[in-house]
N, C-alpha and C positions, 0 to 999 in steps of 0.2 A: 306684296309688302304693304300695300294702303290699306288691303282690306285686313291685314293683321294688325297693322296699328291703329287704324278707326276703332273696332271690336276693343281692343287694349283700353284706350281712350274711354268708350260706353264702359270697361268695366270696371276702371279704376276711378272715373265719377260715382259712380252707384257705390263702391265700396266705402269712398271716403263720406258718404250721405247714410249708410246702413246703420240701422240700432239694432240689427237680428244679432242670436247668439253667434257665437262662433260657429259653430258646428251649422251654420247655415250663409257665412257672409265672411267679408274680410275684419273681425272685427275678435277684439278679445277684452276682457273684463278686466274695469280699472281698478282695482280694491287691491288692498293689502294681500289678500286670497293669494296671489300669485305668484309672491315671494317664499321662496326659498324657507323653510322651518330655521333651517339652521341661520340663515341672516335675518330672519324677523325680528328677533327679541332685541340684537341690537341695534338695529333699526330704529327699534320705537321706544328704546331708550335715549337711543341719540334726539333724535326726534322732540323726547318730552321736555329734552334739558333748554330747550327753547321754546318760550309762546310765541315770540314773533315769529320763528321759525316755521312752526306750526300750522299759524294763521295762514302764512302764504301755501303753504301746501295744501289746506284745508279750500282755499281760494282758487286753487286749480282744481281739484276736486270735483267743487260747485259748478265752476265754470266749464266743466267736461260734461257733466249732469246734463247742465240747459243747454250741449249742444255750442256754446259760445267759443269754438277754440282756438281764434284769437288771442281773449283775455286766458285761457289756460296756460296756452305756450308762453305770457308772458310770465305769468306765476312761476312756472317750470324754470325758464329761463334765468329767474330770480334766485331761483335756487341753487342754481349751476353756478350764479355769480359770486355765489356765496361758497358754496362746494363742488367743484369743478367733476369730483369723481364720484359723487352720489350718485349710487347708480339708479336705486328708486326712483331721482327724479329724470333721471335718464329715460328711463323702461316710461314713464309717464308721459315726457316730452314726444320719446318714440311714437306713442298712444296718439299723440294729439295731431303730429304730423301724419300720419295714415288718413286719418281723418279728412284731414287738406288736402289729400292726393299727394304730400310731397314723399314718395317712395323713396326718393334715397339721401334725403335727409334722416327719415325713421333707420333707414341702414344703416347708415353714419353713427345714428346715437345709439345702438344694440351694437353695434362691433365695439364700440368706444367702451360697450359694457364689457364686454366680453375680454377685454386687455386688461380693464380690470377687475375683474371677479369669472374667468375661463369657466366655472361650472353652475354660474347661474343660469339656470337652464330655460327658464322662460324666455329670453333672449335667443337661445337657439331654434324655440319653435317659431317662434315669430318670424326671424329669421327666414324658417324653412318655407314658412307661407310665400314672404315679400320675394324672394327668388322663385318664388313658383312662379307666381305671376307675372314676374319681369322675362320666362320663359330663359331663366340659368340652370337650369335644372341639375347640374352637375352642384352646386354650391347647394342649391334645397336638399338634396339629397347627403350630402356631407352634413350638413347640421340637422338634419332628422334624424339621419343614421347615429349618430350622437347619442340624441338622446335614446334611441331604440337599444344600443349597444350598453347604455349604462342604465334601464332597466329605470328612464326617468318620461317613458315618450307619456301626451296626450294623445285620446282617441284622434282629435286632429290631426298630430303629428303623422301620426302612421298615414292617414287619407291623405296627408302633404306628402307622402313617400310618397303611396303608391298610384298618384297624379301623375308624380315628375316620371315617375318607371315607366305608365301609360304611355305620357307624351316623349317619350324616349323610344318607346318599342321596346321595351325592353319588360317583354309579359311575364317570361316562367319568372321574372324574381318579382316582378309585381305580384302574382300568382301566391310565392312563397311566402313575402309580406301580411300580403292578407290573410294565409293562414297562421303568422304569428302573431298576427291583432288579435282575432278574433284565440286562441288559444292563451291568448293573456288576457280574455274578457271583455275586448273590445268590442261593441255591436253599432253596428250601423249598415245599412243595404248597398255603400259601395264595394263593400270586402267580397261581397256575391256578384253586386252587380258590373264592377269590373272585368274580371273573368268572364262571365259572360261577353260582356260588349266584346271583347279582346277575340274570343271565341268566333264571335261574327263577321269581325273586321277579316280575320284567317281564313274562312270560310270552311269554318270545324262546325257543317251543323249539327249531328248528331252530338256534338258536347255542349253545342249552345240549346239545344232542346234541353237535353239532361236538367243542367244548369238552372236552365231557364224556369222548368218548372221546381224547382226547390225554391228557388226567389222569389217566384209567385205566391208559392203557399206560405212562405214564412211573412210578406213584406206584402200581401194583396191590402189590408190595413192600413198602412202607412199614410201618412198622407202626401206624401211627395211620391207613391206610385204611380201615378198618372206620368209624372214630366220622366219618370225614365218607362216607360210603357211609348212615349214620346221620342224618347231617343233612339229606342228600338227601331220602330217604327219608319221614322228618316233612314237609319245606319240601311234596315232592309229593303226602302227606294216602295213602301206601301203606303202608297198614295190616298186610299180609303181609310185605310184604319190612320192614317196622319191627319184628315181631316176631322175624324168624330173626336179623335182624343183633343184636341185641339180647340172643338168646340167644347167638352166637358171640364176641360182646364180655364178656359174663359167663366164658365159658369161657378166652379168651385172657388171655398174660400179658403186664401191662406192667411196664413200668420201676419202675413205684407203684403201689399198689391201688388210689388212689385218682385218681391226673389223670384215667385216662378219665372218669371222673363229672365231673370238674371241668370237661375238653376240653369237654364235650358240654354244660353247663351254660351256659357261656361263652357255644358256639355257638347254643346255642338261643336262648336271651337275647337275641344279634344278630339272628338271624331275626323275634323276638316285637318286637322294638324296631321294626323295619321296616315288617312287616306288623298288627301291634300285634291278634295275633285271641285272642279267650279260650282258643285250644284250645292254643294254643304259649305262653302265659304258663304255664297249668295241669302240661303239659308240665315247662318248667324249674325250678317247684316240687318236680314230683317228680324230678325228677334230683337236684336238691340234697339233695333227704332221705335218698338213696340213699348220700351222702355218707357 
């Protein structure tokens, strides 16, 4: 148990510090972008019929920008004092606590959306992430499923299912999942790359071969093939090839210095949660320290 809430710990600091996209970190875009079409316009009509109103939103904004998210939550804050059921400034506040680490404060204020306006859907992905990582998985997968069933999920969304399916055991509908991402356009190398892993964990190798090489060919580019070339690697207990990739991963550059530590932390985590062996908990200790 220590060493699951240590790991928890290293990665809920790093998330609330992250400026990566979503699609790489615990993080999601603070812009109007993310609202709902249909509640936008009156939004920013409500919105204009105030300048002071405006200002302080405009204040949070800034103050989310430099990273300052202190002064954001109190802008936010300001705003809730004034309209208790704004949910905008809700989804924003949510935003700023993620930030701080405070998880279930940001929960507190995405349910409080969701009482009042049930099909703002932004609220539901976010949602699905924050239970992910709180390890509720029955609750992420209820507000992914959501959106996936009304034809509203992001590419995220579906990767926040098919995590919690992973970390559940629960493959053939992970399996299924990821063919109905990827057949509604979704791309990213965990819709392959899970099946696979899943495959290895079973000790299905002639389908982790299979697999394995279609991943390779589509995903040898990428640049996050390394850290699951890395996961493999560990899951199969090859101790040569964990060391060269290991060293080529130190030497490559990414986007951040630190997500691949994070990537890999993550992923380890989900292998030691499954297999639950000392040598893969041990493992994702050290990766986090490496942090």
């Amino acid at each position: 148990m220590f060493q699951r809430n240590y790991i928890l710990t290293i990665i809920l600091i790093f998330l609330s510090l992250s400026v990566l996209s979503s699609i790489h970190a615990f993080y999601y875009t603070h812009e109007l972008s993310t609202i709902p079409s249909k509640l936008l316009e009156p939004y920013k009509k409500k919105h204009h019929l105030s300048d002071s109103f405006q200002k302080i939103f405009d204040r949070g904004l800034k103050a989310y920008s430099e990273m300052d998210f202190l002064r954001a939550e109190q802008a936010y804050n300001t705003l809730l004092l004034i309209n208790s059921r704004d949910i905008i400034a809700l989804e924003r506040l949510a935003q700023v606590y993620l930030k701080q680490g405070k998880v279930n404060l940001a929960a507190n204020a995405l349910l409080k959306i969701l009482r009042i306006e049930p099909e703002y859907h932004p609220a539901h992905n976010h949602l699905a992430q924050i239970y992910l990582y709180k390890k509720d998985f029955k609750q992420s997968i209820l507000h992914a499923k959501y959106l996936v069933e009304n034809s509203l999920a992001y590419v995220e969304t579906y990767l926040h299912l098919i995590s919690a399916l992973f970390f559940m055991k629960q493959y053939d509908n992970m399996i299924s999942i990821c063919r109905i991402a990827q057949d509604a356009g979704a791309e990213h190398p965990q819709f392959l790359f899970l099946p696979l892993l899943a495959d290895l964990i079973l000790e299905r190798e002639n389908e982790f071969k299979s697999k394995y090489l279609v991943f390779e060919k589509q995903f040898e580019d990428h640049p996050d093939y390394l850290l699951y070339d890395y996961l493999i690697a560990l899951c199969r207990k090859d101790d040569k090839k964990l060391s060269r990739v290991d060293r080529e991963i130190r030497k490559a550059t990414f986007s951040h210095p630190v997500y691949p530590l994070m990537f890999l932390t993550l992923g380890i985590e989900a292998i030691a949660h499954n297999q639950n062996k000392n040598y893969l908990w041990k493992r994702a200790i050290e990766m986090a320290n490496r942090v």
